[in-house]
GUMIPA-313714 format. One record per residue (C-alpha): residue in one letter; x, y, z. Coordinates in Angstrom, 1 decimal, padded with zeros to 4 digits. Layout:
<atoms>
{rest=a; px=X; py=Y; pz=Z}
...
</atoms>
This chain:
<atoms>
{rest=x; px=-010.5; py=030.5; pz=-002.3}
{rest=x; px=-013.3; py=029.3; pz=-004.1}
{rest=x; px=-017.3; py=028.7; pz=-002.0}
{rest=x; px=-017.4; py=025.7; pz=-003.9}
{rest=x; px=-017.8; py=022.5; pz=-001.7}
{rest=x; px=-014.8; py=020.8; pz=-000.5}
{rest=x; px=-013.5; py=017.9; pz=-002.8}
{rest=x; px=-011.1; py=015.9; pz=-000.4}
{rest=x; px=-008.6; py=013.7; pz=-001.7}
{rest=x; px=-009.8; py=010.3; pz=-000.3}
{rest=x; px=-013.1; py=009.5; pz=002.1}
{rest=x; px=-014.2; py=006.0; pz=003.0}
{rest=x; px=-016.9; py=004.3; pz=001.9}
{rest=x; px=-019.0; py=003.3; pz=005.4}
{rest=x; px=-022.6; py=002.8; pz=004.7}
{rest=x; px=-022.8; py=-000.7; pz=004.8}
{rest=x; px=-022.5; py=-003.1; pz=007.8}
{rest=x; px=-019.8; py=-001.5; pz=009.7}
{rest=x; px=-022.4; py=000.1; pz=012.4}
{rest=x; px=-024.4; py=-003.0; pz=012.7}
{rest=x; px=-021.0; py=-005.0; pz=013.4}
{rest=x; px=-019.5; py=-002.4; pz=015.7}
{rest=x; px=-022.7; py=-002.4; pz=017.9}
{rest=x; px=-022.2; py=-006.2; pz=017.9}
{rest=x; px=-019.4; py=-005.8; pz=019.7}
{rest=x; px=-020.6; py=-003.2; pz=022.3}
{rest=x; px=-023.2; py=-005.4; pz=023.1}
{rest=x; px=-021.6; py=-008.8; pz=023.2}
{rest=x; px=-018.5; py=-006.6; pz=025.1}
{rest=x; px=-015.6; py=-008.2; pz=022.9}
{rest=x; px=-013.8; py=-004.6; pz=022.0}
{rest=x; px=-010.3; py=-005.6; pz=022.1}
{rest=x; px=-008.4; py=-007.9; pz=020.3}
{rest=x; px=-010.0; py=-011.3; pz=021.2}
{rest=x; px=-013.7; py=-011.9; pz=019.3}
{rest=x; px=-014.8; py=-013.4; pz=016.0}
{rest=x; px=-014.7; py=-010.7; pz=014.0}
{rest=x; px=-011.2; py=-010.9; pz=014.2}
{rest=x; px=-011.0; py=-014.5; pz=012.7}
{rest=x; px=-014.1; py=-013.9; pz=010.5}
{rest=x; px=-012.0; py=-010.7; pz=009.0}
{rest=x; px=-008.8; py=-012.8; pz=008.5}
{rest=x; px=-010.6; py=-016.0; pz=007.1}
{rest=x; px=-012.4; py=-013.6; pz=004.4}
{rest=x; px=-009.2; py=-011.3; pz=003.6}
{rest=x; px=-007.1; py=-014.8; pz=003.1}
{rest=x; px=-010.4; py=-016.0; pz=000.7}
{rest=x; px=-010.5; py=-013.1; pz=-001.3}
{rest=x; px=-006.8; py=-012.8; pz=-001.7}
{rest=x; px=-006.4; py=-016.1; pz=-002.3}
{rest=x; px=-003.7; py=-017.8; pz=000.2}
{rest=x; px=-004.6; py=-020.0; pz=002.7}
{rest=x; px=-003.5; py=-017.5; pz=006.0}
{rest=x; px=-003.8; py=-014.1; pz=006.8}
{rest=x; px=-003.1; py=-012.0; pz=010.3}
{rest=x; px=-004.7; py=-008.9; pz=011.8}
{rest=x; px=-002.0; py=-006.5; pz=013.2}
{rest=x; px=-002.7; py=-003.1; pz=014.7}
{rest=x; px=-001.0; py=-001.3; pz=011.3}
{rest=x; px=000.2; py=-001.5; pz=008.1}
{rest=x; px=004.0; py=-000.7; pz=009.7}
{rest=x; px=003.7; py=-003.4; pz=012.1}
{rest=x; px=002.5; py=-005.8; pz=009.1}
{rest=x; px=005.8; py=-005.1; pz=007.2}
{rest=x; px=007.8; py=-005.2; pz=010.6}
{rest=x; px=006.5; py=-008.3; pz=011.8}
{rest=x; px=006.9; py=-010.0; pz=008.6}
{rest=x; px=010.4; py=-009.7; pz=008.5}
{rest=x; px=010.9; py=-010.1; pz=012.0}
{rest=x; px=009.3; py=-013.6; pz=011.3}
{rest=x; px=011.6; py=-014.1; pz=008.2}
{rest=x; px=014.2; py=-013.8; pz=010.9}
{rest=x; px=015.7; py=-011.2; pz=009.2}
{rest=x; px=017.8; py=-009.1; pz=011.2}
{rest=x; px=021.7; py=-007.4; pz=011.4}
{rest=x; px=024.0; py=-007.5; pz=009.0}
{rest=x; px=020.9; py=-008.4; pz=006.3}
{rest=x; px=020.2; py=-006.4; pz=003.6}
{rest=x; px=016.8; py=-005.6; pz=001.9}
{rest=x; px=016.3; py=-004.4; pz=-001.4}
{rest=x; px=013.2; py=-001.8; pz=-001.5}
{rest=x; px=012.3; py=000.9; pz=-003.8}
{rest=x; px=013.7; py=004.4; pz=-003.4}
{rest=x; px=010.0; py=005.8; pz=-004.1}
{rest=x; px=007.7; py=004.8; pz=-001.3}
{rest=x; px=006.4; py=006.0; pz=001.5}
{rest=x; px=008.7; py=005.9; pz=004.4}
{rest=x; px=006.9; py=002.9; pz=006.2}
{rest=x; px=008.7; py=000.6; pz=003.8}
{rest=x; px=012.0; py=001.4; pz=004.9}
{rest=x; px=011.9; py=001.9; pz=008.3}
{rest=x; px=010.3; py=-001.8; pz=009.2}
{rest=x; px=013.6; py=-002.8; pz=007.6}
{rest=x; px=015.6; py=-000.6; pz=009.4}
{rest=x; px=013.4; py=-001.6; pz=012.8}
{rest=x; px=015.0; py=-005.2; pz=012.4}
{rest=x; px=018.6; py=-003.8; pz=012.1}
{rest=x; px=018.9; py=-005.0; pz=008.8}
{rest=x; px=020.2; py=-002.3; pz=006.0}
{rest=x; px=017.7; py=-001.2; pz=003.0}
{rest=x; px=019.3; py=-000.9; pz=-000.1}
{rest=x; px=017.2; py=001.9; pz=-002.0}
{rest=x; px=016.5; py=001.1; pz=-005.8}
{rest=x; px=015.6; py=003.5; pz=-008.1}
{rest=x; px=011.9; py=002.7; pz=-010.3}
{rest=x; px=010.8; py=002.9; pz=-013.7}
{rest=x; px=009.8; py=006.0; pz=-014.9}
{rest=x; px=006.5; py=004.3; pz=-016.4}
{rest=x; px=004.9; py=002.4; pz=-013.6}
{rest=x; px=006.4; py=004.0; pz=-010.7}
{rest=x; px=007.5; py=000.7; pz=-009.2}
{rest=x; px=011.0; py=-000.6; pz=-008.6}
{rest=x; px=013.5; py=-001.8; pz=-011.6}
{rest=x; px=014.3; py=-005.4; pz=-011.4}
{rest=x; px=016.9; py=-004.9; pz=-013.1}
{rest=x; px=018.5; py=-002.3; pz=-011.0}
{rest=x; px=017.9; py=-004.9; pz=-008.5}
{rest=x; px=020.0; py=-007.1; pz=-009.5}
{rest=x; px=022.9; py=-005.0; pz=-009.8}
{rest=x; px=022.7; py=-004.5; pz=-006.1}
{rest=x; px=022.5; py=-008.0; pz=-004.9}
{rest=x; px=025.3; py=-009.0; pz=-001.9}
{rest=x; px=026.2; py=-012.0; pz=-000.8}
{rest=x; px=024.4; py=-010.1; pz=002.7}
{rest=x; px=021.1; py=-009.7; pz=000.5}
{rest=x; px=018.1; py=-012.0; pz=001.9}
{rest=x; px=015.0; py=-010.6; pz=001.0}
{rest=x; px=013.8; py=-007.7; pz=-001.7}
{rest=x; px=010.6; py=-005.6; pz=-001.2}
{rest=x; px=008.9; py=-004.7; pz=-004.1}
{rest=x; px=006.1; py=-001.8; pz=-003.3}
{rest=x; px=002.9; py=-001.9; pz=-005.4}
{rest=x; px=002.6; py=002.1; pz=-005.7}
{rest=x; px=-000.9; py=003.9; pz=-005.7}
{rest=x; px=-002.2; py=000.5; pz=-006.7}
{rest=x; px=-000.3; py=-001.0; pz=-009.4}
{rest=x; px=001.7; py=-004.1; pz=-008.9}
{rest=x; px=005.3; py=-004.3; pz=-009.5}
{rest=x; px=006.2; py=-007.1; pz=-012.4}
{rest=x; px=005.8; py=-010.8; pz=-010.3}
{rest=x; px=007.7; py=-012.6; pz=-013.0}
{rest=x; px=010.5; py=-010.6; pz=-012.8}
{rest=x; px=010.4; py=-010.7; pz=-008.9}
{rest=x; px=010.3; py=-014.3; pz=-008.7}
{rest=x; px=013.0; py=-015.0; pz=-011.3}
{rest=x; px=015.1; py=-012.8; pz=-009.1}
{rest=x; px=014.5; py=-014.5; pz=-005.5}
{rest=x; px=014.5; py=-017.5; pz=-006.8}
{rest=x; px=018.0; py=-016.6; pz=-009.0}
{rest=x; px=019.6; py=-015.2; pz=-005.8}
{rest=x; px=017.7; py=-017.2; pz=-003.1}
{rest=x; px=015.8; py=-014.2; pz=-001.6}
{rest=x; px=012.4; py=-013.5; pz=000.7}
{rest=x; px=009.9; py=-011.7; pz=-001.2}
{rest=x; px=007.8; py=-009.2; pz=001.0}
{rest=x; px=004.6; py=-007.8; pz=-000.8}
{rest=x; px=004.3; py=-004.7; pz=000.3}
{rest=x; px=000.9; py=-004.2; pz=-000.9}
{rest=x; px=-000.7; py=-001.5; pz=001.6}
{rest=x; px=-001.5; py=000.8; pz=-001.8}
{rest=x; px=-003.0; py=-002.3; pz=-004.0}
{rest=x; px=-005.7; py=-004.2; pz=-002.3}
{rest=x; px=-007.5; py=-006.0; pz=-005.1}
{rest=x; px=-005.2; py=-005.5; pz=-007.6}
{rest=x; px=-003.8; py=-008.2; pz=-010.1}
{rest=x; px=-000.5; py=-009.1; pz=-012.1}
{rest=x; px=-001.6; py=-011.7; pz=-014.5}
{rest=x; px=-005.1; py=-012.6; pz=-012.8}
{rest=x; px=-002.9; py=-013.2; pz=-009.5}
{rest=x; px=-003.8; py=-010.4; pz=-006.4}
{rest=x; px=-001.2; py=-008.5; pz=-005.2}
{rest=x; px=-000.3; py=-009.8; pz=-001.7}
{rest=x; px=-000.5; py=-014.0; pz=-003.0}
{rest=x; px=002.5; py=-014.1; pz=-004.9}
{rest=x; px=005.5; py=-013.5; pz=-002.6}
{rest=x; px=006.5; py=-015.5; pz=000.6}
{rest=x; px=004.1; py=-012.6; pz=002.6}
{rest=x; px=002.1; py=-010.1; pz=001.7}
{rest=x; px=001.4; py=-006.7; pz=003.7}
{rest=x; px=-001.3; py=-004.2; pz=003.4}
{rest=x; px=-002.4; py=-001.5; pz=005.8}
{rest=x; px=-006.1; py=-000.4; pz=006.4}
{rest=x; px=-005.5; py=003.2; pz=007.5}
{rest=x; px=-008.5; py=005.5; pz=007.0}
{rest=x; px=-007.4; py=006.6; pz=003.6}
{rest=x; px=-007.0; py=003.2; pz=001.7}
{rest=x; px=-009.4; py=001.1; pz=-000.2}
{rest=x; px=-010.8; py=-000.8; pz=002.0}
{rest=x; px=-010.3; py=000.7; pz=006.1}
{rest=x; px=-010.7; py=-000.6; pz=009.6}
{rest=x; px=-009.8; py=003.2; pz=010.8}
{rest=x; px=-006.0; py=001.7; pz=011.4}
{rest=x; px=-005.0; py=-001.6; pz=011.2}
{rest=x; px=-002.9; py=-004.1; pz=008.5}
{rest=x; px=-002.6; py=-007.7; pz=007.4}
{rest=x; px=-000.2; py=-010.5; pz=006.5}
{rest=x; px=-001.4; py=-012.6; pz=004.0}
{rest=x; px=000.9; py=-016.0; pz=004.1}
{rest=x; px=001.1; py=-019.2; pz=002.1}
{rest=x; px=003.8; py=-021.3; pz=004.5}
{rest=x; px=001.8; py=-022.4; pz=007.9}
{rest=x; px=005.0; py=-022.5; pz=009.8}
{rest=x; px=005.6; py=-019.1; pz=008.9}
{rest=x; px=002.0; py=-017.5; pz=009.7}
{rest=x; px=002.3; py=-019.7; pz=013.1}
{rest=x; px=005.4; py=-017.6; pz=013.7}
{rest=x; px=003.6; py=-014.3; pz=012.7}
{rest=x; px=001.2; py=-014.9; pz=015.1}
{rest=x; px=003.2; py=-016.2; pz=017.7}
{rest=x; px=005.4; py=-013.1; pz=017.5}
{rest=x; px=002.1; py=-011.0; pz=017.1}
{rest=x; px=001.3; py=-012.0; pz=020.9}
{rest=x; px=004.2; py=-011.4; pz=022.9}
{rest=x; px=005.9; py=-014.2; pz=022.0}
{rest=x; px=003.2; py=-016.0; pz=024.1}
{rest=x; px=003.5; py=-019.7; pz=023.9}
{rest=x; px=-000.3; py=-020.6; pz=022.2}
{rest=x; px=-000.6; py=-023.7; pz=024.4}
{rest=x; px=000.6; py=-022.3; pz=027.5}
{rest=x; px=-000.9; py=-019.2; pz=028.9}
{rest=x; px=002.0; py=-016.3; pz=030.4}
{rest=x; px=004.8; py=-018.4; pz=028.8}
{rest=x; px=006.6; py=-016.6; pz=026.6}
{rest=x; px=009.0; py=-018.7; pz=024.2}
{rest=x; px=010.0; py=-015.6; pz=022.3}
{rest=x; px=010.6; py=-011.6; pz=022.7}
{rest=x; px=007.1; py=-010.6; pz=020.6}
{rest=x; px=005.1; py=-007.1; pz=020.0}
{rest=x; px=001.6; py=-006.4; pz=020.9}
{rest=x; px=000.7; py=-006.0; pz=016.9}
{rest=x; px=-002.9; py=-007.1; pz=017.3}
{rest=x; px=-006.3; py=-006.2; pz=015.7}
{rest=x; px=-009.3; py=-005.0; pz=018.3}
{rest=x; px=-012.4; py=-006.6; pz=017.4}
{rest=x; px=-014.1; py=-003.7; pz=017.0}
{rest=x; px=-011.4; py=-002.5; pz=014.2}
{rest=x; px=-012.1; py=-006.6; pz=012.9}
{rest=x; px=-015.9; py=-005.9; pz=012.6}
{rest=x; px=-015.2; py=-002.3; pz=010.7}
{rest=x; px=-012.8; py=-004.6; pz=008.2}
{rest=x; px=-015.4; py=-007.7; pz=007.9}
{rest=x; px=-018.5; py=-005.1; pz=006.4}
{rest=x; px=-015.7; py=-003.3; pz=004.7}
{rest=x; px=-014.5; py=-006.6; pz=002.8}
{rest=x; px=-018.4; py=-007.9; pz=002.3}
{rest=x; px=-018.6; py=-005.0; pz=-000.4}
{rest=x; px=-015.0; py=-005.4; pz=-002.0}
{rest=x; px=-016.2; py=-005.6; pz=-005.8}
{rest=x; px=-018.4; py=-002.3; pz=-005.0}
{rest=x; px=-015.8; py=-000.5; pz=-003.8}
{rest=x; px=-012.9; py=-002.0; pz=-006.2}
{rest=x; px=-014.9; py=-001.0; pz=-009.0}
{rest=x; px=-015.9; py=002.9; pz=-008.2}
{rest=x; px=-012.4; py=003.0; pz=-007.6}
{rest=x; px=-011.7; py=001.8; pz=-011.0}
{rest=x; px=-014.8; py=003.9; pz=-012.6}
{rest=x; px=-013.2; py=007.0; pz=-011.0}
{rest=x; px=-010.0; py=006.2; pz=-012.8}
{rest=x; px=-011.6; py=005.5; pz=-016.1}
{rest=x; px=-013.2; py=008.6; pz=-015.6}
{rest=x; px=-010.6; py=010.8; pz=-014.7}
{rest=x; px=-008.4; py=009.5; pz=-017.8}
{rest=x; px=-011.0; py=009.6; pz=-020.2}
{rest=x; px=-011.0; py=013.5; pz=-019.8}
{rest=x; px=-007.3; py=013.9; pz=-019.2}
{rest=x; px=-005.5; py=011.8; pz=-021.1}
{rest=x; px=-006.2; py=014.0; pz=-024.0}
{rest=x; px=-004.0; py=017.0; pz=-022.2}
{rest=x; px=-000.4; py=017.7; pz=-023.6}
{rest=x; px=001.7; py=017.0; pz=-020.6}
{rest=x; px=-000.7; py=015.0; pz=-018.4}
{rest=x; px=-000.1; py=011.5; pz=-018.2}
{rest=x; px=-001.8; py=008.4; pz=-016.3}
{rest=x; px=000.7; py=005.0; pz=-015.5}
{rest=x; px=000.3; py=002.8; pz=-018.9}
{rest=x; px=-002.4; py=000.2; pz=-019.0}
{rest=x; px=-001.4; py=-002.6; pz=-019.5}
{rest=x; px=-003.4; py=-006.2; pz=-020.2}
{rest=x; px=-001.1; py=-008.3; pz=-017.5}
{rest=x; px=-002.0; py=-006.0; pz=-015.1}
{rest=x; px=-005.3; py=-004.8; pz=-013.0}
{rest=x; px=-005.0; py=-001.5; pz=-011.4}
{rest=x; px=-007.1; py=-000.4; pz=-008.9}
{rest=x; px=-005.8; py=002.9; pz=-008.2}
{rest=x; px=-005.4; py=003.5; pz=-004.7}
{rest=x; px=-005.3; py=007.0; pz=-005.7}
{rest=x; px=-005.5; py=008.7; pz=-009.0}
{rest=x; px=-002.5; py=009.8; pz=-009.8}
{rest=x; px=-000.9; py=011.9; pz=-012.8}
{rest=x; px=002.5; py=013.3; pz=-014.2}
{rest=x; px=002.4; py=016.9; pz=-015.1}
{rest=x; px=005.6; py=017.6; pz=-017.2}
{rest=x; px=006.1; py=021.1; pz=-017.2}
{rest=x; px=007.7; py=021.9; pz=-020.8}
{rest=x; px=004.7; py=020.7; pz=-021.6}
{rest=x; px=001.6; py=021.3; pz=-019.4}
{rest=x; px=003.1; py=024.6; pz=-019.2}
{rest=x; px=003.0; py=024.8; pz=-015.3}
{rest=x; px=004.6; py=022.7; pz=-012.7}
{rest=x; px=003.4; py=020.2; pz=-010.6}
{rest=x; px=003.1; py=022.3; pz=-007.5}
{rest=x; px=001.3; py=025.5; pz=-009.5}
{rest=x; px=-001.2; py=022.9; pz=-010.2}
{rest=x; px=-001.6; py=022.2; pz=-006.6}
{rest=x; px=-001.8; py=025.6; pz=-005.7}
{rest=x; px=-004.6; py=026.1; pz=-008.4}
{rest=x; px=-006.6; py=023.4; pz=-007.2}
{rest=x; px=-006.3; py=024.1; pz=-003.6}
{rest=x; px=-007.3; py=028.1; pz=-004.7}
{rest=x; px=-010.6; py=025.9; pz=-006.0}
{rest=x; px=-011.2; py=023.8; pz=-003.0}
{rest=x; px=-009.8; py=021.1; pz=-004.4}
{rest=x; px=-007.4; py=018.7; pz=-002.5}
{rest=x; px=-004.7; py=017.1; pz=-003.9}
{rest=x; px=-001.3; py=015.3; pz=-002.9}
{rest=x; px=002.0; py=015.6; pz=-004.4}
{rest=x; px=003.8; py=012.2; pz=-005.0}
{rest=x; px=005.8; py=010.9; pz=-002.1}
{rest=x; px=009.1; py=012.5; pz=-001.8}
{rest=x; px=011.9; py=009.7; pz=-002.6}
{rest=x; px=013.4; py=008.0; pz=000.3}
{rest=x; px=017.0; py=008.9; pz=-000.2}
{rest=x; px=016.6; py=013.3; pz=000.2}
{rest=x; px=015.3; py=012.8; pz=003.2}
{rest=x; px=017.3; py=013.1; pz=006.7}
{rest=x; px=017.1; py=009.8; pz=008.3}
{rest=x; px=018.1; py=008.1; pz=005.1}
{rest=x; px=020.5; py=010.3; pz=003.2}
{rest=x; px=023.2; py=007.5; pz=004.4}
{rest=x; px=021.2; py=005.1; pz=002.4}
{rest=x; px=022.1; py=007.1; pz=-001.1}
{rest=x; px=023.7; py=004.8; pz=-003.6}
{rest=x; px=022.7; py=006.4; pz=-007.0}
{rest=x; px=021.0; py=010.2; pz=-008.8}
{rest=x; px=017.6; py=007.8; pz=-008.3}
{rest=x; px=016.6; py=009.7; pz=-011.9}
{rest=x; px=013.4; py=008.5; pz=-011.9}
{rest=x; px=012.5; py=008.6; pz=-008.5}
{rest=x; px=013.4; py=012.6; pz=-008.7}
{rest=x; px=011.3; py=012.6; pz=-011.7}
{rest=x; px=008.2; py=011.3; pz=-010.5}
{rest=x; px=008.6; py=012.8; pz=-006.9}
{rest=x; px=009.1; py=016.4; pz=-008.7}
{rest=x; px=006.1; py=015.8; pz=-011.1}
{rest=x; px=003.8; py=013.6; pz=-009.8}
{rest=x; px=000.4; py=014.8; pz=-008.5}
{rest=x; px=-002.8; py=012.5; pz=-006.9}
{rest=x; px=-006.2; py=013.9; pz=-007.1}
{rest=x; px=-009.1; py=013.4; pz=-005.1}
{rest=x; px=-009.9; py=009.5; pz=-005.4}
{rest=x; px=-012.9; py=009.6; pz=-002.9}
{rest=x; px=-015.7; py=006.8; pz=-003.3}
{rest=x; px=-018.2; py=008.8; pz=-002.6}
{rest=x; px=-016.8; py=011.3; pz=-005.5}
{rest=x; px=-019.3; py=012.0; pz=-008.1}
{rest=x; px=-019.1; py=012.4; pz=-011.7}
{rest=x; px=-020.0; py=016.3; pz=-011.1}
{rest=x; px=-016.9; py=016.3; pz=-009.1}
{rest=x; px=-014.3; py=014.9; pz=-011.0}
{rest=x; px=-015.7; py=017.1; pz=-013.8}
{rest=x; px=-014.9; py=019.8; pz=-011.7}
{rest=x; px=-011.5; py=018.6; pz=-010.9}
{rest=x; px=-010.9; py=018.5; pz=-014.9}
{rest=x; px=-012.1; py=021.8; pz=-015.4}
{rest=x; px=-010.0; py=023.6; pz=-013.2}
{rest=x; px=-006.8; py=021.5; pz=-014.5}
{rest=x; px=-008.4; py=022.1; pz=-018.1}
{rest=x; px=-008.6; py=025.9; pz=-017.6}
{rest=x; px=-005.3; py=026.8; pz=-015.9}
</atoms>
């Protein structure tokens, strides 16, 4: 193992406001989930995204759970939702009682094939899913032609892609909701926590009914509905608030690192980046390459191995949903693509605070395997 300083895969970025609004709370004693920060959070998430509502919830599961809990969407539903996503995406579905039906993606943008889609549409189909994976969104136009084609629900799931655009639109604004998580690893981070970003009031008044118990908003203890406790703290609120105060900061070292990162790789034989692309602006949630082996020479997971020998951390892609226990009922297709990218796929570190020293040291090793 190399004595060269650790390079972790992902760190925060926390040196603006977030201890000045924390102690706010210890002194004012609003820690849980009642307090301004939590409606100061929402009302600037909502801004920047640009729809006119957005929730707190306690996590980016519960965002994607509640939201189709609110869609009323339930047994004997179906869902269509990418084969290749983290887990979290298909078990919110599956929490409802309603039945995922796993699509595979396109072996370019690692999001899921519209097309595909369609072939999979039931007369039980009510709402589809589309992930925007390690920060690229999916193709809008093509979701909306097919909800509005089959009359379906369209559920951003957009925990990977705060900030990023499709055609000058932020992920998260175009479907009926959108859902992003704030765990300690994404872009911008309240420690845990999530959001629902909504443009129907009736359905972001169900949301946050649901949100609360069920608790009837005019009538304290009265519950009109089974509900969840799926709420921000304050404290998590304040954390989100100084985190969102420095968005085009932190959105753009994201997108520097990228630039970076390609501009020294993209050069390799066998290392490739997701195309750019004019309609769309990624802001890469994490960095993440394809290593083809014919090519590169090694596989995906000798590169891991080399860079952890370094001190270098990495991630392999997320394994596809279909190989793994829970879900192997759920198998409909080979999901080529899905195997492709799982098998070959590699992030590397994406940390804000990563200098250019570091990435150069990241190339290096990959450069001189």
């Amino acid at each position: 193992m190399s004595k060269e300083k650790f390079i972790p895969i992902y760190e925060p970025l926390l040196n603006g406001n977030e201890s000045k609004y924390l102690n706010q709370c210890i002194d004012t004693g609003w820690i849980s989930s009642k307090g301004q920060f939590v409606t100061d959070f929402e009302s600037a998430f909502a801004n920047y995204i640009g729809v006119p509502y957005a929730l707190t919830t306690a996590n980016g599961t519960v965002a994607l759970h509640l939201a189709l809990e609110s869609m009323e969407i339930g047994p004997g539903d179906e869902v269509l939702v990418p084969d290749l996503t983290f887990a979290a995406s298909v078990n919110a579905i599956l929490y409802t009682g309603a039945t995922p039906v796993l699509v595979d993606v396109n072996k370019h943008t690692y999001n899921i094939d519209f097309l595909l889609a369609e072939k999979l549409v039931t007369p039980n189909t009510k709402a589809i899913m589309p992930v925007h994976l390690y920060g690229r969104s999916a193709n809008m136009d093509l979701c909306t032609e097919l909800a509005e084609k089959y009359n379906l629900m369209v559920i951003e799931d957009a925990a990977e892609s705060f900030g990023s655009e499709y055609k000058q639109r932020k992920t998260g604004s175009m479907g009926d909701v959108g859902c992003f998580s704030f765990f300690g690893n994404k872009t911008i981070t309240t420690g845990e926590g999530g959001m629902i970003t909504f443009k129907d009031k009736k359905l972001y008044q169900k949301a946050k009914t649901l949100r609360d118990h069920g608790m009837d908003p005019e009538k304290t203890y009265w519950h009109n509905h089974i509900g969840f406790n799926y709420r921000m703290t304050n404290m998590q609120a304040a954390i989100g608030l100084a985190q969102i105060e420095r968005v085009e900061e932190i959105l753009n070292k994201k997108i520097e690192i990228a630039e970076y990162y390609k501009a020294n790789l993209k050069p390799i034989p066998g290392i490739s980046f997701v195309p750019d692309d004019s309609n769309y602006l990624n802001t890469y949630w994490l960095v993440t390459i394809i290593v083809e082996p014919s090519v590169f020479g090694k596989t995906r997971d000798q590169v891991v191995h080399t860079l952890r020998n370094f001190n270098i951390d990495s991630r392999p892609v997320f394994y596809p949903i279909h190989i793994m226990p829970p879900y192997r009922h759920l198998a409909n297709t080979d999901f080529t693509n899905s195997n492709f990218i799982s098998n070959n796929g590699l992030s590397l570190p994406s940390s804000l605070n990563l200098t250019t020293e570091d990435i150069d040291r990241v190339c290096n090793t990959l450069l001189n395997q």
